[in-house]
N, C-alpha and C positions, 0 to 999 in steps of 0.2 A: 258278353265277354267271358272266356273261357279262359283258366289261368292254369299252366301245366305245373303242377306244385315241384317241378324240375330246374321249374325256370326262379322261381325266389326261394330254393336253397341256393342256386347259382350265385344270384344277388346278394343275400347272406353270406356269401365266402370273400365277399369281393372288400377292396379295403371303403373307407368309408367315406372318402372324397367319390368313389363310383358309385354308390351305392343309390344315391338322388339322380343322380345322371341318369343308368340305367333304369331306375324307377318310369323318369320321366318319359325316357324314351318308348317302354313298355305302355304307358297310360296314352300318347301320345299317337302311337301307331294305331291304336287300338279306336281311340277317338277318329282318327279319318279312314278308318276301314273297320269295323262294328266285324266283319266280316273273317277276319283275320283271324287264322287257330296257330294258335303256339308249340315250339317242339323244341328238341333239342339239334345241332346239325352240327357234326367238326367241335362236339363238345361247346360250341353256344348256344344260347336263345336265339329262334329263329322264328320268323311269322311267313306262315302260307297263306297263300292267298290262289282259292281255285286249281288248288293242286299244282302250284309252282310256287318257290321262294318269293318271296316278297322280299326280307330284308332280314340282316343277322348284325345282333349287338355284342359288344363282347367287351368286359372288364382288364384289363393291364393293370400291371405295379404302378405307374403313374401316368396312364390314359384312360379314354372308353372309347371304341371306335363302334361308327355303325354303317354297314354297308348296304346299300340297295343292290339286289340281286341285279338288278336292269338298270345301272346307274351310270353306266356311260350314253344309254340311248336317253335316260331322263334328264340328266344334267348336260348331258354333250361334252362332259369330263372323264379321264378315264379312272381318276382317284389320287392320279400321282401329281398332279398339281398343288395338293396339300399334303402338311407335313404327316407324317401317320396314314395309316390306310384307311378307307372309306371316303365318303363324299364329303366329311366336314371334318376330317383333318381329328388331330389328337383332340380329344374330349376332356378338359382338365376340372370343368365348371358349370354346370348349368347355363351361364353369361355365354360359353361356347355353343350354345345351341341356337339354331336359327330359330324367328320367331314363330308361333303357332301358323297363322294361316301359310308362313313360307313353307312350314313344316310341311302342314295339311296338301297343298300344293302339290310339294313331290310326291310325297303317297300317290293322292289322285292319280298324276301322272301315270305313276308305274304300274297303280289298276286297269290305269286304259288299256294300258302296253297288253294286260291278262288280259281281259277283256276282248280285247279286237283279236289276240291269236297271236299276234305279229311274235316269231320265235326270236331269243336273244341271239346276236352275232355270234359266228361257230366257225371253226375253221373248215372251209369246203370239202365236201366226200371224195375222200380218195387222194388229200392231197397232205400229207403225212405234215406233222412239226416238225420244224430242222432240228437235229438232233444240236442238245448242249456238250459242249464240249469241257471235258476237265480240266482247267486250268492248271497247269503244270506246277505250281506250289503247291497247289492240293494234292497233286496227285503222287508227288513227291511223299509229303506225307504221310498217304495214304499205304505208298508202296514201304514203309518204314515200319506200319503193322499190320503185318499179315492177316491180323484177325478183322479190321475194321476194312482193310482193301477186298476181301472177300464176302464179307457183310454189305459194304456199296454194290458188289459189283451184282449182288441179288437183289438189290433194292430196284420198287419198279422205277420209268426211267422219267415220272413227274417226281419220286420221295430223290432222285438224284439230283434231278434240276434243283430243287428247294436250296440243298445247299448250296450247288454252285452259284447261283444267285444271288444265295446269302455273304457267301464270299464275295464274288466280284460287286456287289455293293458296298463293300467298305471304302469307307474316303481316305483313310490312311495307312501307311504301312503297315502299321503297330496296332492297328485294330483289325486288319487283316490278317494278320498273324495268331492273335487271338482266336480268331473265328476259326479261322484253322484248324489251330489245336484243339478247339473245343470241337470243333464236328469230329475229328478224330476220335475221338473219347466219347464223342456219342453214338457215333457209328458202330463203334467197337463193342457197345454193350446193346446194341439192336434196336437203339433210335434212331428217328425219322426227326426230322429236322423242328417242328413243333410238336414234339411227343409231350412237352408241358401242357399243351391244350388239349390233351384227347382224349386225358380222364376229365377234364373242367364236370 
């Protein structure tokens, strides 16, 4: 077992309800793949496995989420079935983690997946994303300062999507409005919509 001393300053930073979780999670992966080498990816811990991701953990203000690189062909979930991103939903406790062998389980699984070759799902060659479109509140605000309407509009057009998505997943008015002004004001001084994780 190979330990990237990257990865538990990470864990050191994190508040101290994450701190066992991620622990676990780290000792855990490592127990059903001996194999697995550690790095850092999008400013988290991540474990490779044969030269493709395997899985990336990551601490929050009050979660831990961990996602399987391959986890909708291993779980046949695409993540949004639970609350928080990854396969098991917001991580508030060790009690939130599935038990070892289920643990061991998925790993396995997603070894096969390397293993055999089989490539993860991709959008077909040649056959472009539909473009997102800006939703007219945002964009409204956007056109209201000039400096952050010209900052998006050189932003590539996945650092674009983040936030409109970010927006139009709000459930309320008043929390969309928020989002708003905040991506305003983050846009405007040349963040990208998770710029909080990209020093982690």
């Amino acid at each position: 077992m190979k330990h990237d001393p990257r990865i538990d300053a990470y864990i050191e930073r994190k508040a101290d309800f994450a701190k066992p979780i991620l622990k676990h999670l780290r000792q855990a992966v490592h127990a059903a793949c001996p194999a697995a080498e550690e790095t850092i990816k999008w400013g988290a811990p991540a474990f490779i496995y044969k030269g493709e991701i395997l899985a990336i953990m990551a601490g929050f203000k009050q979660h831990v989420a961990f996602n399987l690189w391959r986890g909708t062909q291993v779980t046949g979930e695409t993540g949004k079935e639970k609350t928080g991103m990854g396969q098991f939903g917001r991580l508030t406790s060790l009690q939130d983690l599935p038990d070892r062998p289920s643990f061991e389980a998925i790993i396995h699984k997603a070894m096969a997946l390397a293993d055999s070759g089989v490539k993860a799902p991709s959008t077909k060659k040649g056959e472009p994303k539909s473009p997102t479109e800006t939703p007219d509140d945002l964009q409204q605000a956007l056109a209201a300062n000039q400096k952050a309407a010209v900052i998006f509009e050189g932003f590539s057009p996945s650092a674009r999507r983040e936030y409109v998505e970010w927006v139009a997943d709000a459930k309320q008015a008043a929390t969309r409005e928020r989002r708003i002004a905040q991506a305003v004001e983050w846009i405007a001084e040349g963040k990208k919509r998770n710029w909080k994780y990209e020093q982690c």
